[in-house]
N, C-alpha and C positions, 0 to 999 in steps of 0.2 A: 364770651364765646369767640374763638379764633375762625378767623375767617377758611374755609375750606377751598383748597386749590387742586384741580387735577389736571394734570401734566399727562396727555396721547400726542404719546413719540415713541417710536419703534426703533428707535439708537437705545441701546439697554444704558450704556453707560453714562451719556449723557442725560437720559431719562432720571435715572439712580443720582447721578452729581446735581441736577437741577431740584428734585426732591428734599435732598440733602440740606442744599445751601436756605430751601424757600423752608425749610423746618424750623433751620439757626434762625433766619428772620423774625418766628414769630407766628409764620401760619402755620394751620392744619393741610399737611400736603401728599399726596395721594398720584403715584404713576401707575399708565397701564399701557402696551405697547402696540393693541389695533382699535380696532373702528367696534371691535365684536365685543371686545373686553371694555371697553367705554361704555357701552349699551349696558353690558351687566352691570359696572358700575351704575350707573346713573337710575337703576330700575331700582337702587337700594341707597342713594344719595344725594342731594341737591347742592352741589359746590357752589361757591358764589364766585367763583372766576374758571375760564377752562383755557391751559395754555397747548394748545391744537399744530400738530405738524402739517405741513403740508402735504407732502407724500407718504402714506399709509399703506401697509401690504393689502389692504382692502378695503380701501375707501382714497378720497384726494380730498385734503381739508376745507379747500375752499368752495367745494361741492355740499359738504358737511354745512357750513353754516348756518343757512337758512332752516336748518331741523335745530341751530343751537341758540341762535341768535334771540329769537324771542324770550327763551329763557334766561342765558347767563350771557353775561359781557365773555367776547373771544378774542385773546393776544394768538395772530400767528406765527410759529416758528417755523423755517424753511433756510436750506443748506444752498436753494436756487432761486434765489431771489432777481426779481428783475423789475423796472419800474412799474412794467402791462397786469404782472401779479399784484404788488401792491395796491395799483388805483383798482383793478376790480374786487381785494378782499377788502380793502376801507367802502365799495360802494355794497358792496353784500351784506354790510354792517361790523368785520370785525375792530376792534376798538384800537389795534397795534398792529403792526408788522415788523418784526425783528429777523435780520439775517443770523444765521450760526457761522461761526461759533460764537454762543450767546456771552456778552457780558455782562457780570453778574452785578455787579453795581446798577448799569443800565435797566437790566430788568428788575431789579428792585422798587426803581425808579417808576419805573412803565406799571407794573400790578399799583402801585400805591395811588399813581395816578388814574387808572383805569378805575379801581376800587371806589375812589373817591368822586370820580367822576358818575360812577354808575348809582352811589348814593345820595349824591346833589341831585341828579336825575328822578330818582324816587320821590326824592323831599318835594321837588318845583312839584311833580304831579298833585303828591298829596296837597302841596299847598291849592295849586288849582283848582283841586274839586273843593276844599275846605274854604272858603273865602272867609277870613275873619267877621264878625257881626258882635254888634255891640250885647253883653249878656244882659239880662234882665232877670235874673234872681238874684245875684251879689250885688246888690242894691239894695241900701237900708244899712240902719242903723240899733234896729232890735237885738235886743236881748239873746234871741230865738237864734238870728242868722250870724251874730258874732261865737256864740257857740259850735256853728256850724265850720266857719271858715278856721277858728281855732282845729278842731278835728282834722282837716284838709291838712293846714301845714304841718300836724302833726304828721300823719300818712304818706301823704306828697311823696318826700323824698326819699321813701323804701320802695322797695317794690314788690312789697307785700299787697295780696288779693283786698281788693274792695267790696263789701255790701251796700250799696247805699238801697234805703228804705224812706219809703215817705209816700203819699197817696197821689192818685196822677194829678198830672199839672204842676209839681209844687217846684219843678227846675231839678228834678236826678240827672237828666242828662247835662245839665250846666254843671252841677257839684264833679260830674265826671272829669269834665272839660277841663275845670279848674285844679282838679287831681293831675291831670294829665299835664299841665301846662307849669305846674311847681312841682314838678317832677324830673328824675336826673335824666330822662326820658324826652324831654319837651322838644329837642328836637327832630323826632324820629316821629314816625305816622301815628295817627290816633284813627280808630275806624270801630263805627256804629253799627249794629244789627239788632232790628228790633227784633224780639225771638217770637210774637202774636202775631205774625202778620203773612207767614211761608207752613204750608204745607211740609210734613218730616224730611222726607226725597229731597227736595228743594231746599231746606232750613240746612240742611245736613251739607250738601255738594254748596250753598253760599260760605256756610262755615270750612268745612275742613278740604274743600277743593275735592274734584273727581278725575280720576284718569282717563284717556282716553275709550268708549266702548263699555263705561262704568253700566250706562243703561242707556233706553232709546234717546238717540235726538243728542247723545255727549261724543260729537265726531272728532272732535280733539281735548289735552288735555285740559283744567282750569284749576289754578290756584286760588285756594278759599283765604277769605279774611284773615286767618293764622297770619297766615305767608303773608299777606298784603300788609298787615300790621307788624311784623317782623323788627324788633329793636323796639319799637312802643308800646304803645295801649289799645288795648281791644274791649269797648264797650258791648254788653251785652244786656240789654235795654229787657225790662220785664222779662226776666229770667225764669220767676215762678211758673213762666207756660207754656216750656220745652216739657216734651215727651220721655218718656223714663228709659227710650233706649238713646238719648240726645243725653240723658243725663251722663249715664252713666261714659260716653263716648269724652264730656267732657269734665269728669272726675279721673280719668286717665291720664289726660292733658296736664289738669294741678297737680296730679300726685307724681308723675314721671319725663313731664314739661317734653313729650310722645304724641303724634298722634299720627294716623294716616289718613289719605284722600280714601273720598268714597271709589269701592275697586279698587283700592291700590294696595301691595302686598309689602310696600318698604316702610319702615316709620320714619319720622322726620320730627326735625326739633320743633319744637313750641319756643320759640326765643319771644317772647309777647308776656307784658303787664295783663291780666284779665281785674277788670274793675265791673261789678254787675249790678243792679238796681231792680226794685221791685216794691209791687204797692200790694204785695200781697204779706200774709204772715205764714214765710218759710218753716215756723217751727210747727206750725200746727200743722202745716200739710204734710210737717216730717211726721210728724206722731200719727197721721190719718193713714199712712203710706203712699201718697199721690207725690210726694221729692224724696228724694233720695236722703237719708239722716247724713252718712258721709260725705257727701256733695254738699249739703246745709253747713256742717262743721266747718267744711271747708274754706267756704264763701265768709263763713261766719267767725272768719281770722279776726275783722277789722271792719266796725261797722258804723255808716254813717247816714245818722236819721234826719232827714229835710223836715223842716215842721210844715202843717200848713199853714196859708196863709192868714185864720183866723188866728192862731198863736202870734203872730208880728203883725196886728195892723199898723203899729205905728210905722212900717213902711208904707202901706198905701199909698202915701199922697208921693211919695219919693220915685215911686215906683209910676204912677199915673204921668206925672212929668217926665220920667223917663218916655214912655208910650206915647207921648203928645209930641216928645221933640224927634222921637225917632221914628216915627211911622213913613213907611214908604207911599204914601197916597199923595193927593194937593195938600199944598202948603201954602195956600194962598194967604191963610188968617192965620194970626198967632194965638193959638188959644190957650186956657185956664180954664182951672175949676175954681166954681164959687160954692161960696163954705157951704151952702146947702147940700149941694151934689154930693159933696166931702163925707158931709153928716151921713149920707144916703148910701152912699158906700162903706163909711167908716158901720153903719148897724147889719151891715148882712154879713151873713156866714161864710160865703165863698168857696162850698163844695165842688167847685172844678179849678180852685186855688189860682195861681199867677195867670195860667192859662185864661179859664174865664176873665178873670181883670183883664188883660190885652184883648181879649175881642170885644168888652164890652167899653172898653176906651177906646177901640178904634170905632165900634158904631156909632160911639155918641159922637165921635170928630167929624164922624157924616150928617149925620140927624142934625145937628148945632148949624152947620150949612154956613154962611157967614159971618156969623155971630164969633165973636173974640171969647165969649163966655159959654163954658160950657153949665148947664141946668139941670138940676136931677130929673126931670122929665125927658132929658135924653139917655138914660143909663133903662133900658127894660130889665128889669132883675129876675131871676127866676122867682117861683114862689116858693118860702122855705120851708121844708117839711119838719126841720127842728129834729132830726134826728140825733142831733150832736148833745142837746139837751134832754132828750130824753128816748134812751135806747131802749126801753123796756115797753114801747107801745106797740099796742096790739092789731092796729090794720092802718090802711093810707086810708088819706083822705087828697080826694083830686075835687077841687071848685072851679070855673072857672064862667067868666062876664057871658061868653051865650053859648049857641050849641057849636062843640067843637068837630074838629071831622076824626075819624079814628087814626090819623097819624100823630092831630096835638094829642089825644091821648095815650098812643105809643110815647110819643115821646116825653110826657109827665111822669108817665109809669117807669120808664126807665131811668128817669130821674130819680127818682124817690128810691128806687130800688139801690142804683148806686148810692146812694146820700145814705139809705139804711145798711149798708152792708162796707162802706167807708172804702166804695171800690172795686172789691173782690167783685173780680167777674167769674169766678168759679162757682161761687153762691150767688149770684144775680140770676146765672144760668140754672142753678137749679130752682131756683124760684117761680123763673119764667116756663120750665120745662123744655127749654133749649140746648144748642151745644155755645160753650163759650166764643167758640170761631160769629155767631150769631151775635151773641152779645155783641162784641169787640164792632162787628160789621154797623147795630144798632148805635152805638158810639159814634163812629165814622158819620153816617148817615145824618144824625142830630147835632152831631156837634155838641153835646153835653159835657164836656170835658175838655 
């Protein structure tokens, strides 16, 4: 995608020769010659550089700024250059100041730099909020997860749409990660949106950004995740639980790489990888009609299924040591597991997969207390309902050592629920006679997962 430049200058002809030369360059370059015709542009375009005169027949550029500045990087042109204008357009934020008559070498120079400056700028943020952390599912040595990683580097380096599929906990958003990161992409932003966790209004203006006035309480503009992830990856975490007019807004997006801000009447490129994950089965809820069939198809370019953990125990113990060495708590003892624990772990099911393992390795590094050994009388396991073994039974069964209060039995029930339904909180919900947004919240709550 060539970078888009617009050139407001009111010299026709220099407008027209600067246009000209930034075309032969290699950009996409676009002139207009007021402050009025730059509005219209810009209500129907998003450039990634704006090169701004100073004196405008109805506007004065460096007046201008502070409406552009947050948005795009601005080089100023001016015919009246003096050092008092310079030092206050570099403190108003613009990125250059160039006298006319421009040369064309130099400003070659100045966009390439500015460009490149304004993209190191993106990268340091992302990196910022992203602080690398050690993964914990690409770990092991199974069967299960070398089939996985095979898949990955196949993918990786297109930038073709991702499904990944696999039950919560089992690390999709890590298989993402590692998409993202053996990808031609890897240097450019990677950004997450869990899609269960936002009300439609709100899921909708974090995604595709809202214009100013979109609805109450949106007093300026904001760009959504698209834009933020622009040149990369855009994670789109439990996809199966967007709403059908969310689908269909982003079936637009894959099919015409289009979309608009919530309120907004111009479209705008989708430059973005979309990779999406889900512990639901997309095909049945296309055949029920609650996802969309062409939205499924779509997703359903290239698909990559995480096993659970019960399919690769032989990571376990690889995986527990990972969690022993890396836990952020005291580290006052060096601990181990002894082969009984091992054993202890090694015979349960692990219906809330990697996830459960990390929290029930970090309780027992509490419970163990100073002890170098960790004990299977430090691991509390859930009780297992044996769902996985036998799907055709006909009611639960909840026992437990005395009388419980009705939150342990919330939360057994909702266990077992999960465990019988392998997730799906669409069916948990109708079980319970709930709405999903409750399940998901019962989740949270319990920590079951």
């Amino acid at each position: 995608m060539l970078p888009l430049l617009l050139v407001i200058d009111d010299d026709t002809t220099l407008n027209r020769l600067i246009v000209g030369q930034l075309n032969k360059m290699g950009y996409g370059a676009m002139g207009v010659h007021s402050w009025a015709e730059a509005q219209v542009y810009l209500q129907q375009h998003d450039p990634h550089l704006i090169l701004l005169d100073c004196q405008l027949p109805d506007a004065r550029g460096t007046d201008l700024l502070p409406l552009l500045i947050p948005d795009y990087p601005v080089i100023i042109l001016t015919a009246y250059g003096n050092v008092k204008d310079a030092v206050n357009a570099m403190r108003a934020g613009a990125a250059e100041y160039l006298l006319k008559p421009i040369n064309i070498e130099e400003l070659e120079l100045v966009i390439r730099k500015t460009l490149d400056t304004h993209n190191m700028r993106k990268e340091f943020l992302y990196l910022k909020e992203h602080v690398t952390k050690p993964h914990s599912f690409m770990i092991g040595n199974s069967p299960a997860l070398k089939e996985v990683e095979k898949m990955i580097s196949a993918v990786a380096p297109s930038m073709m749409t991702v499904l990944i599929q696999g039950e919560s906990g089992v690390g999709k958003e890590l298989v993402a990660r590692e998409v993202h990161e053996r990808s031609q992409v890897a240097k450019q932003g990677y950004v997450a949106l869990d899609c269960c966790t936002m009300q439609e209004n709100l899921f909708e203006s974090e995604l595709f950004g809202h214009e100013k006035g979109a609805f109450t309480g949106a007093d300026r503009q904001k760009k959504g995740l698209i834009e933020s992830a622009e040149g990369g990856t855009l994670f789109l975490d439990e996809i199966g639980e967007i709403t059908p007019a969310i689908q269909a807004k982003l079936l637009r997006v894959l099919e015409t790489g289009r979309f608009r801000r919530l309120g907004g009447t111009r479209d705008l490129s989708a430059n973005v990888r979309i990779v999406a994950a889900t512990n639901r089965d997309l095909l049945s809820m296309s055949q029920e009609g609650t996802f969309r069939p062409d939205l499924f198809y779509r997703l359903n370019a290239f698909i990559i299924y995480v096993p659970p953990l019960r399919e690769r125990k032989n990571d376990i113990l690889t995986l527990v040591m990972h969690f022993i060495q890396n836990h952020d708590f005291s580290r006052r003892v060096n601990k181990h597991l002894s082969k009984a624990a091992l054993d202890k772990l090694m015979e349960y099911s692990w219906p809330g997969n990697i996830r459960e393992l990390k929290n029930m390795v970090e309780r027992a590094i509490i419970l163990s207390g100073n002890a170098e050994q960790i004990q299977p009388e430090h691991f509390t396991l859930s009780p297992e309902p044996n769902a996985h073994n036998a799907p055709s039974r006909k009611g639960f069964y909840l026992s437990f050592d005395e009388i419980p209060t009705l939150e342990v039995v919330e939360k057994q029930y909702v266990n077992l629920l999960l465990d019988q339904y392998q997730g799906h909180r669409g069916k948990v919900a109708r079980a319970m006679n709930i709405s999903e947004r409750n399940v998901y919240r019962l989740i949270k709550k319990y920590e079951t997962l």
